[in-house]
C-alpha positions in Angstrom: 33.5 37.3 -21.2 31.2 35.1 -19.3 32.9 32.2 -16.8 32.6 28.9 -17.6 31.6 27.5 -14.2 33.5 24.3 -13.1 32.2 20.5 -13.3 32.7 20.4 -9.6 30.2 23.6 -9.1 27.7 22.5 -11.3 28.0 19.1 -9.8 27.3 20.7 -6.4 24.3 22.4 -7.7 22.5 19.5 -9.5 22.6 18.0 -5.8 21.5 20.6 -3.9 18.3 20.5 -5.8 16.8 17.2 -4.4 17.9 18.2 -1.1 15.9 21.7 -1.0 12.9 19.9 -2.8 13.1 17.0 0.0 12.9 19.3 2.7 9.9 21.8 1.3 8.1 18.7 0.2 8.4 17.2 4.1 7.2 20.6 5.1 4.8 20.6 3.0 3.6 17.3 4.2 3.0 18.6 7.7 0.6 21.2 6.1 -0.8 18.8 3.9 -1.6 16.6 7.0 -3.2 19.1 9.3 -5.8 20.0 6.9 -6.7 15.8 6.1 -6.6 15.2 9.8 -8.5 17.8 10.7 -12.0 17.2 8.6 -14.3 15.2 10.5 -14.7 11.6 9.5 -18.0 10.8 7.7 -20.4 9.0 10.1 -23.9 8.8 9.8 -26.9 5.7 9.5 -26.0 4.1 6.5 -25.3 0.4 7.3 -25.9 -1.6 4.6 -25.1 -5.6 4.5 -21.4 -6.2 3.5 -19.3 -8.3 2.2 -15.7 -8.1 2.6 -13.1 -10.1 0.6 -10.0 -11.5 2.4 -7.5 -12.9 0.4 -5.4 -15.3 1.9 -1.6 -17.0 0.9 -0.2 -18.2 4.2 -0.1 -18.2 7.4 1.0 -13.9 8.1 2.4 -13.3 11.1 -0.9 -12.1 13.3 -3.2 -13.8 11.4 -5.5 -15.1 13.6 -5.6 -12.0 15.5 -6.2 -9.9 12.3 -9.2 -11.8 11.4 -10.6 -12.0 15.2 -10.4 -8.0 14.9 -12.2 -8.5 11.8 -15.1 -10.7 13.1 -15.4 -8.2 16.1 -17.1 -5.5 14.0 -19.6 -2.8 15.4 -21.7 -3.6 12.5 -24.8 -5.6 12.4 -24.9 -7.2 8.7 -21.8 -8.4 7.2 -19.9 -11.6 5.5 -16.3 -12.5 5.8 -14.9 -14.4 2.6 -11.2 -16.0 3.1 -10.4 -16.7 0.1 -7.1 -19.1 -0.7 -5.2 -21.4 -3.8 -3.9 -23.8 -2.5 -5.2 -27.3 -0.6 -2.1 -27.2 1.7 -2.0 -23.7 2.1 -0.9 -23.4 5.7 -3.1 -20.8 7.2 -6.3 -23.1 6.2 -6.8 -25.2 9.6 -7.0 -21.9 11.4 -9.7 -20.5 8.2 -11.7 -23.6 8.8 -11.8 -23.6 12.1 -13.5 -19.7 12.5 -15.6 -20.8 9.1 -16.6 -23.4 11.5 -17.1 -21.3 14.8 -19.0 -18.8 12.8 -20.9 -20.1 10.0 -23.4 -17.4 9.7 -20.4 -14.7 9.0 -17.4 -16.6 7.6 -17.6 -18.1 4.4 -14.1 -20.0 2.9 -13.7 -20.4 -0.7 -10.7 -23.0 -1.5 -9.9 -22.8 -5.3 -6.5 -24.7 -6.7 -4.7 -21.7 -9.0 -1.4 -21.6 -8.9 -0.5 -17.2 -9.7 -0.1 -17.2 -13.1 -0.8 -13.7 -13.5 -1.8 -11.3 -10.4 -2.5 -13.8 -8.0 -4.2 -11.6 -5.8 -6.7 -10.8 -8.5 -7.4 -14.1 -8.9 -7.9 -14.7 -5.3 -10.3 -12.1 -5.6 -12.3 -13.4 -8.6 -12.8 -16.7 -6.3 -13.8 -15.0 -3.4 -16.6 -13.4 -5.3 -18.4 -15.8 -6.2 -19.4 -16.5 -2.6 -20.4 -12.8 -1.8 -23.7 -12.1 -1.0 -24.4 -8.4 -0.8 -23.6 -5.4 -3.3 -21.6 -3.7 -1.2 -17.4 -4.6 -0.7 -14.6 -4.8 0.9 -11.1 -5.8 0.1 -9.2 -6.9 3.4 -5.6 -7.9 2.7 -4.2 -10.5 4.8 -2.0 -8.7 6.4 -4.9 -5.4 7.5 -5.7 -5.4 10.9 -9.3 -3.1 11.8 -10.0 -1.4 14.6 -14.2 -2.8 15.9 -15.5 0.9 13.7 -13.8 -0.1 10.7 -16.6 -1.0 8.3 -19.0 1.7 9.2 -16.2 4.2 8.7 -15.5 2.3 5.6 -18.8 2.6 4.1 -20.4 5.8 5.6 -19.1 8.1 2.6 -20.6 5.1 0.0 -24.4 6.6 1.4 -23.4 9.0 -1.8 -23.6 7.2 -5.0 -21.4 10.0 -6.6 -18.9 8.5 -4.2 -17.6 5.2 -6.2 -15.0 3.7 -3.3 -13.4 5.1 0.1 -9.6 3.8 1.2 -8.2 4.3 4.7 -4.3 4.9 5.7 -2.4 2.1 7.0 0.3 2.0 10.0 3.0 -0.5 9.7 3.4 -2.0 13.3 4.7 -5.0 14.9 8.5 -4.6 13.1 10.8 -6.9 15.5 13.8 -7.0 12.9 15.9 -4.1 12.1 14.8 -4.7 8.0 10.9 -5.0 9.2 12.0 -1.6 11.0 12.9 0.0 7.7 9.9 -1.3 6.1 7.5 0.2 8.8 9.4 3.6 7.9 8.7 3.3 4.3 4.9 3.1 4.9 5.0 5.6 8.2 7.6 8.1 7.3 6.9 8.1 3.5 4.0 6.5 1.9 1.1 7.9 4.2 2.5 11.5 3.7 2.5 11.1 0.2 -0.7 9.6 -0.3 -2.0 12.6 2.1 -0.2 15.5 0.2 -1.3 14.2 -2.9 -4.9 13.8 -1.7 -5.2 16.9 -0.6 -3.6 18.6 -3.3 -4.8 16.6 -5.8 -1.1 15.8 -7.3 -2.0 12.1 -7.9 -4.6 9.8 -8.3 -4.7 6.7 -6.7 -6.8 3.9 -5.0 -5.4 1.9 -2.1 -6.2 -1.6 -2.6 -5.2 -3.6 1.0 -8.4 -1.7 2.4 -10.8 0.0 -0.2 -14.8 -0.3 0.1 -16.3 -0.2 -3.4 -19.9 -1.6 -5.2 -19.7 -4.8 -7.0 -22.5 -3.3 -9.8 -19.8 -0.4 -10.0 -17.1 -3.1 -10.8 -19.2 -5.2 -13.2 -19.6 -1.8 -15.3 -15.9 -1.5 -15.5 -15.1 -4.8 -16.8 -14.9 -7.0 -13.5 -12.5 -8.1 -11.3 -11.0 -10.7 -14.3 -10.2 -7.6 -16.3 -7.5 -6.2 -13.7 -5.6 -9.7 -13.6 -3.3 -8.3 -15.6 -2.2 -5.3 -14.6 0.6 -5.1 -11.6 -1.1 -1.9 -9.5 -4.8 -3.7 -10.0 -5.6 -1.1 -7.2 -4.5 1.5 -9.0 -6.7 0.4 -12.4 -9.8 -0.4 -10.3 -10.1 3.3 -9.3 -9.3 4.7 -12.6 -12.0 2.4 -13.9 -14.1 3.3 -11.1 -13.3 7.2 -11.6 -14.0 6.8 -15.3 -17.5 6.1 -14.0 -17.8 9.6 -13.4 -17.8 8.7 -9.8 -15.0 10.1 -6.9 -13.3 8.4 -4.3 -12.9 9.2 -0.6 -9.1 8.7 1.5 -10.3 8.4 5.4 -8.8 10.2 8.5 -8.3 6.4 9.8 -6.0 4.3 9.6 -6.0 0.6 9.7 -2.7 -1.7 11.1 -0.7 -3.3 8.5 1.8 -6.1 10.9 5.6 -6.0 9.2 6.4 -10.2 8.2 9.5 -10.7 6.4 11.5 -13.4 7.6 14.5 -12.5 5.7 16.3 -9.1 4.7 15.8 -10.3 1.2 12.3 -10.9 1.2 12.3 -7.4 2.5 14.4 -6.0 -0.4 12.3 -7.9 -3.2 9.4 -6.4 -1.5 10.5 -2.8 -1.1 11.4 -3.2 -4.9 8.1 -4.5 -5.9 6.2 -1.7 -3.9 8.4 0.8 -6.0 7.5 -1.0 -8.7 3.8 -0.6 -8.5 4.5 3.4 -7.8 6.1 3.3 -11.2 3.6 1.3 -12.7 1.2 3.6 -11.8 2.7 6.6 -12.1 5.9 6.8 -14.6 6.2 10.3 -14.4 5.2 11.2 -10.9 8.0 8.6 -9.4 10.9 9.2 -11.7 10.3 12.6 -9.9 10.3 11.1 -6.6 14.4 11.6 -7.1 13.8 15.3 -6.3 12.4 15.0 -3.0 15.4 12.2 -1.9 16.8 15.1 0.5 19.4 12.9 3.1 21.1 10.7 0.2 21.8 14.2 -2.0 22.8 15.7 1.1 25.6 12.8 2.2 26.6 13.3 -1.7 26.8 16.9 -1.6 28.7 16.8 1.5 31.4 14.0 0.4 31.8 16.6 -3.3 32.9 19.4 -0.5 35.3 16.6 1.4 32.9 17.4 4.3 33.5 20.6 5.1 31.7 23.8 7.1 29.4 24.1 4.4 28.8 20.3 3.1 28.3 19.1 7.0 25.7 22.3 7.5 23.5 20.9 4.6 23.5 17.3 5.6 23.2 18.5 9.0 20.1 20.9 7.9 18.4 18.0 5.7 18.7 15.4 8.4 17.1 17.8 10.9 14.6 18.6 8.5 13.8 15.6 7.2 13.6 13.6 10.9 11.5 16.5 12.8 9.0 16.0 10.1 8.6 12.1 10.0 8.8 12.5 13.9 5.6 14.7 13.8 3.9 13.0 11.5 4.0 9.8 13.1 3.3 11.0 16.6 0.8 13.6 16.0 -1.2 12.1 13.1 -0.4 8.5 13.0 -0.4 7.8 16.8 3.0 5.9 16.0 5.3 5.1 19.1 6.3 1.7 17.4 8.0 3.6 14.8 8.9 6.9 16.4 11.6 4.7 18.5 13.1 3.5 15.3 13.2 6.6 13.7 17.1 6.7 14.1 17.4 3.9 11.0 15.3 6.6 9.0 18.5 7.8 7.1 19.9 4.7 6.8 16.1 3.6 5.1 16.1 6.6 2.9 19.6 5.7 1.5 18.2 2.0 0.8 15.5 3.7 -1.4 17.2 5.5 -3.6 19.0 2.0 -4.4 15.4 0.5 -4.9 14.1 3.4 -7.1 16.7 2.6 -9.5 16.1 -0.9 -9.4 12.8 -0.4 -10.1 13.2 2.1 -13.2 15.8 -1.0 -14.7 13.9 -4.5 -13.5 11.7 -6.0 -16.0 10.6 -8.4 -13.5 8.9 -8.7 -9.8 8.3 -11.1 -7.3 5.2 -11.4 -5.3 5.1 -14.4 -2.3 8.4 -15.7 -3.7 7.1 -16.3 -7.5 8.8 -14.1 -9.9 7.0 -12.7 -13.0 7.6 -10.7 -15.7 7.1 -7.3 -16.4 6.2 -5.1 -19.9 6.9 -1.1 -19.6 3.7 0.0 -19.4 3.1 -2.2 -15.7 1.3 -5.3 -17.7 2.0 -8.6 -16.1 3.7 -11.5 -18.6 2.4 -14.8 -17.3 4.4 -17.3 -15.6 3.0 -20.2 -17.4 0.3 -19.3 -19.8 -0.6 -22.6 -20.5 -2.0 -23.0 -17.3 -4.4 -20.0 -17.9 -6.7 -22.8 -20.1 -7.1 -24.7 -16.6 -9.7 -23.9 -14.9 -10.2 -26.1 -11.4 -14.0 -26.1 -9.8 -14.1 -23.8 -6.5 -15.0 -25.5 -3.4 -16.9 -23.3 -1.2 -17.1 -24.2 2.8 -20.3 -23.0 4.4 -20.6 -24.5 7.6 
């Protein structure tokens, strides 16, 4: 007769199997990564005039920095629109004061909406009605560009088959231990990903803090209105944009995203809304995201065997494995010494997000800049307060 194996072995088994598809995925990311960073980046004379949107909701830490970097471009024709919702919105002395010092680039669009639905849509929709030019670019708040930015940014747009280009980011600037851990979740997991599933083609996706696209390419999906909605509007702009018929482009460079959380909790709530988004834009793809969770499987399969020889071997092995990878990653591909110094709190941040992938599989609601909304299952935002959707205050655009 055929054995019956035990609960205990089966038990054993069922967590060995995100630990060995953690550690071939991060090896695989290393593979992934030498052939993206390897192609040349796209450069040629195609400089057309641009606009790029910058959506605005207080004062982010580097802010005035960010936006100098901005208005330091090696690029002849462009427009800056700072965009913001609020008449006491704290970062708007500093916005009027460059709209002021540069009136010829920087044009400030002040509109009253309180978020009612995805507020940085509707930041968006303000900002463009001041652009000028065909051509754009969404800037969060938070992106800081190195002076080649926008002709990197647009250089693969020459190709009309091309419908938008995004570049990588690199957390930075993380002086808290929690603004540590959030610097590893974009550095040590979310650019890998993003460049294993480019490559491969596992995924498609459309990073919206830095993405160059057409405006008469958006008009033919609907506009920018029509994404209000949705939680990952990134996400639904280049599935729109795709469903053009047109591709999309990830860049070899990578812009600098600062860490700002002045609280482990706002951390928390935003680690949750990030997986979130993944979810939202990828049901499948991130409930499989379990499977590659190697260090938290590996603690759990160790603690089953009471630690022993073989337990402390695996965790040992999937630590190892997991930590050499992230370690080149970051140093050889990212250029990241901030984070390669903090790497030691990369277990303790990969334990933290297993707890915020179930959160995010169970929540029906997010927060975003300390507003909470609700959430359907299919990633559709529910309005905070519809009836302020009927409101519609008059835009005041600054053009010094």
């Amino acid at each position: 007769m055929l054995s019956v194996p035990d609960l205990s072995t089966v038990a054993q088994g069922a967590l060995l199997l995100p630990v060995i598809g953690g550690s071939v995925f991060s090896c695989l990311g290393l593979l992934t990564a030498a052939r993206f960073f390897g192609r040349p980046v796209a450069t040629g004379t195609y400089r057309p005039p641009v606009t790029v949107l910058k959506p605005i909701y207080g004062l982010d830490k580097g802010l005035e920095e960010s936006l100098e970097a901005l208005l330091s471009q090696d690029y002849s024709d462009y427009q800056i629109v700072l965009a913001v919702q609020r008449t006491d919105d704290p970062a708007l002395p500093l916005l009027r004061r460059l709209a002021a010092e540069h009136p010829a680039r920087v044009t400030l669009v002040v509109k009253p909406s309180e978020p009612v639905i995805n507020g940085k849509v509707q930041n968006l929709v303000n900002a463009l009605t001041a652009a000028r030019h065909d051509l754009l670019i969404i800037s969060d708040s938070d992106v800081r560009v190195a002076p080649d930015y926008l002709s990197t940014m647009v250089a693969p747009l020459a190709d009309n088959k091309v419908g938008y280009t995004c570049s990588l980011y690199r957390s930075m600037n993380a002086d808290s231990w929690f603004e540590k851990l959030e610097m590893l979740s974009f550095n040590a997991d979310f650019v890998p990903s993003l460049v294993f599933s480019y490559i491969t083609g596992a995924a498609e996706f459309c990073i919206g803090a830095s993405v160059a696209f057409r405006r008469s390419d958006l008009e033919h999906t609907g506009g920018m209105a029509a994404l209000g909605d949705y939680l990952v509007e990134d996400y639904e702009l280049g599935r729109r944009l795709m469903k053009l018929g047109k591709s999309m482009v990830l860049m070899p460079h990578t812009v600098d995203i600062l860490a700002d959380f002045p609280s482990y909790l706002r951390w928390w709530n935003h680690q949750v809304y990030w997986d979130q988004n993944t979810r939202a834009a990828n049901p499948f793809g991130f409930a499989c995201t379990i499977l590659t969770r190697s260090v938290p499987f590996a603690l759990l399969f160790a603690g089953v065997r009471g630690f022993d020889f073989t337990g402390l071997n695996v965790l040992v092995t999937a630590l190892g494995i997991r930590l050499v990878t992230a370690a080149w990653f970051q140093g050889a591909y990212l250029k990241d010494r901030e984070g390669l110094r903090a790497l030691w709190l990369l277990p303790v941040r990969d334990m933290i997000a297993l707890a915020s992938w179930y959160v995010a599989i169970t929540r029906r609601s997010f927060e975003w800049r300390g507003l909470r909304f609700g959430l359907t299952r299919d990633g559709r935002i529910l309005p905070r307060d519809p009836t302020a959707m009927a409101q519609s205050p008059q835009i005041s655009s600054v053009k010094p």
